[in-house]
C-alpha positions as CSV (number, residue, x, y, z in Angstrom):
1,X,0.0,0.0,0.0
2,X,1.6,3.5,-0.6
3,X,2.3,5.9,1.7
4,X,-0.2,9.0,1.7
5,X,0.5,12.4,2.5
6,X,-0.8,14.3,5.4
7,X,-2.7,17.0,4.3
8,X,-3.5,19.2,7.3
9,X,-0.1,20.5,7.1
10,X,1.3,23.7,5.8
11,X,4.9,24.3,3.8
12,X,6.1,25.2,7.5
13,X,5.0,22.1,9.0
14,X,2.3,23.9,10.9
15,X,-2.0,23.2,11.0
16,X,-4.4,24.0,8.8
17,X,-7.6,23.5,7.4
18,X,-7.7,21.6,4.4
19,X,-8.5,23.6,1.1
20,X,-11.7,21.5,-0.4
21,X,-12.8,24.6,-2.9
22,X,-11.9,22.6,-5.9
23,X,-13.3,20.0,-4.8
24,X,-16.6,18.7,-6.6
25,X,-20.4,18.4,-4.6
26,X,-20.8,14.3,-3.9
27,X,-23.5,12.3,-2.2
28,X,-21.3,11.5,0.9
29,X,-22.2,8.7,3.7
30,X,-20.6,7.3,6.3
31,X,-21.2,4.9,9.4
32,X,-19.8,4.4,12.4
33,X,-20.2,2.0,15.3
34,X,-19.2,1.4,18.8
35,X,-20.3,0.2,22.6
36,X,-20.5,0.9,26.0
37,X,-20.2,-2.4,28.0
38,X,-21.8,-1.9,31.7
39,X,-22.9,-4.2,34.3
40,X,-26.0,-6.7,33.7
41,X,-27.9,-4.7,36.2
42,X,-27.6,-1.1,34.6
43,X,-28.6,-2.4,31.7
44,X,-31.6,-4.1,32.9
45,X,-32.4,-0.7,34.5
46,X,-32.1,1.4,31.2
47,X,-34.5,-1.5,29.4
48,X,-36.8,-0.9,32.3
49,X,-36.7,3.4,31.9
50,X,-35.3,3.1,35.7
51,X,-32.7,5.0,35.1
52,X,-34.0,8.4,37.3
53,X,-32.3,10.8,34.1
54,X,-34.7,9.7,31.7
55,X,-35.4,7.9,28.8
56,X,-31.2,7.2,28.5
57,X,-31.5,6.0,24.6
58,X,-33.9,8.9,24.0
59,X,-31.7,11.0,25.3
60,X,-28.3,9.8,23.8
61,X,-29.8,9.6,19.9
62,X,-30.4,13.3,20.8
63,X,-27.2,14.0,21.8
64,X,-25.5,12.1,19.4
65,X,-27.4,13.9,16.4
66,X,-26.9,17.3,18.0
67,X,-23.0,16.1,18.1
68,X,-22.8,15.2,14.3
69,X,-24.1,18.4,13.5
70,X,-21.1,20.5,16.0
71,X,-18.2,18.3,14.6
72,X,-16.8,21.2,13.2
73,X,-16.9,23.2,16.2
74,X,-15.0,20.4,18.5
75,X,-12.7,19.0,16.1
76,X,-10.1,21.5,15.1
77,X,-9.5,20.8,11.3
78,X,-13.3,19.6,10.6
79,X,-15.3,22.1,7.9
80,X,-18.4,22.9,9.2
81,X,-21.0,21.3,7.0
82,X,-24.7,21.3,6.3
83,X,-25.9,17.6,6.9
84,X,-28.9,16.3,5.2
85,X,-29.3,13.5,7.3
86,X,-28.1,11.7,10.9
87,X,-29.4,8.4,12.5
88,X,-28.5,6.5,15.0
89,X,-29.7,3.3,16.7
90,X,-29.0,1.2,19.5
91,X,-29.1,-2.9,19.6
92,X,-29.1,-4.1,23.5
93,X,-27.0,-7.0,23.6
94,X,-27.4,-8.6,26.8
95,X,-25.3,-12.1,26.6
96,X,-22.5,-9.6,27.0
97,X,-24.5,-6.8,28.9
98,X,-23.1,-3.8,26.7
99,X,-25.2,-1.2,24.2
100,X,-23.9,-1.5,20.4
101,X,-24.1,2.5,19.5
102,X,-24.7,3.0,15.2
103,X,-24.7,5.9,13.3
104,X,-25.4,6.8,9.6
105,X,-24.6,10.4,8.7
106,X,-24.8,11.7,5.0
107,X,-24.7,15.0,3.0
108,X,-23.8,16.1,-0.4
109,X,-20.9,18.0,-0.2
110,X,-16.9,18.3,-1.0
111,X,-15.7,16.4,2.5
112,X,-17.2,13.3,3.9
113,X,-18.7,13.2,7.3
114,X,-16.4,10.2,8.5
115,X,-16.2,12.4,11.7
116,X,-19.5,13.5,12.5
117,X,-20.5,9.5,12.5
118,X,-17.5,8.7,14.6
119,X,-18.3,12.2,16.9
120,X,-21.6,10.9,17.0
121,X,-21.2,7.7,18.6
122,X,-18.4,8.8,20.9
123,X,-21.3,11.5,22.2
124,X,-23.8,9.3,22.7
125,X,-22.0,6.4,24.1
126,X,-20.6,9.5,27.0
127,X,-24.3,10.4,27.5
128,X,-24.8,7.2,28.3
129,X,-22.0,6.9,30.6
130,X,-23.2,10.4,32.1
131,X,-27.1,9.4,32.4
132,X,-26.1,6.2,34.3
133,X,-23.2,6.8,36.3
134,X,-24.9,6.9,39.2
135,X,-25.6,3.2,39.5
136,X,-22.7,2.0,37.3
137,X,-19.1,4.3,37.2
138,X,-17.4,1.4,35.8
139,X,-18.7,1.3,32.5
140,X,-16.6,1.2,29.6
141,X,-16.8,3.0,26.3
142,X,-14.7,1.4,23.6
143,X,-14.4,-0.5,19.8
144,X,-15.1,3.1,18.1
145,X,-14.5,2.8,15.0
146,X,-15.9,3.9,11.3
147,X,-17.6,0.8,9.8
148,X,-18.2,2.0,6.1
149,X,-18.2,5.5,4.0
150,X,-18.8,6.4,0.2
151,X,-18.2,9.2,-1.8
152,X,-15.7,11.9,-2.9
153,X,-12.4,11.2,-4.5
154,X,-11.7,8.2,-2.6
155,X,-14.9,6.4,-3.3
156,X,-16.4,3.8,-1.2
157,X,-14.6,2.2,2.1
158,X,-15.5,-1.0,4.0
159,X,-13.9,-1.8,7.1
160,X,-12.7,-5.4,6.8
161,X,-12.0,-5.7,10.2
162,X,-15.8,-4.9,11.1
163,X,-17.3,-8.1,12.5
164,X,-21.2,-7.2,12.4
């Protein structure tokens, strides 16, 4: 595989903000998945809405869409961009007593949104963490990763290492 070439650097080896202007408008999508693995009796709690927050899934798919859409304004080198669409769902699996956190973020643009899926789940997996702390502070955020994205220049990207 060859090497690429960091772009976020300048001739003096300093940050900056990618130039994208000559770049062409693209249907971009990307998804991301990770989990938050907690103890068998938080989750049963959250199933049961007896976590005394709230509704803690309600409450994290809000966070995590309202994450996407700031990106730019937490990650440095991210171009703010105008998002036509963010989902996210949860799948309770409780054989291993953990939350598996998916997002699907699209928009037609000149940069993917590889970042706003990946802030996304991060986001909602800590508003989990922070809605059920109370009862559980050894919970465990982890496996983030971006599962698939397609568009722009570098066309279409599946994570082989993605086992579901």
């Amino acid at each position: 595989m060859e090497a690429k070439e960091l772009s976020h650097f300048n001739e003096e080896g300093r940050s900056r903000m990618v130039d994208v202007g000559d770049k062409e408008d693209t249907a971009r999508i990307a998804i991301a998945e990770g989990e938050i693995v907690m103890r068998p009796e938080t989750l049963r709690l959250i199933n049961e809405g007896k976590i005394s927050k709230g509704d803690v899934l309600a409450v994290a798919q809000v966070a995590g869409i309202m994450a996407a859409k700031q990106t730019s304004q937490i990650i440095p080198m991210c171009h703010p961009l105008m998002l036509t669409s963010v989902d996210l769902n949860f799948k309770i699996n409780e054989e291993a007593h953990k939350i598996i956190i998916k997002s699907k973020v699209k928009t037609i643009g000149r940069t993917g949104v590889e970042m706003e899926a990946l802030t996304a789940v991060a986001i909602a997996g800590l508003t989990i963490y922070d809605m059920c702390k109370a009862v559980d502070r050894g919970m465990t955020i982890k496996a983030i990763r971006l599962i698939e994205k397609a568009g722009g220049k570098s066309g279409h990207y599946l994570n082989q290492n993605h086992s579901g």
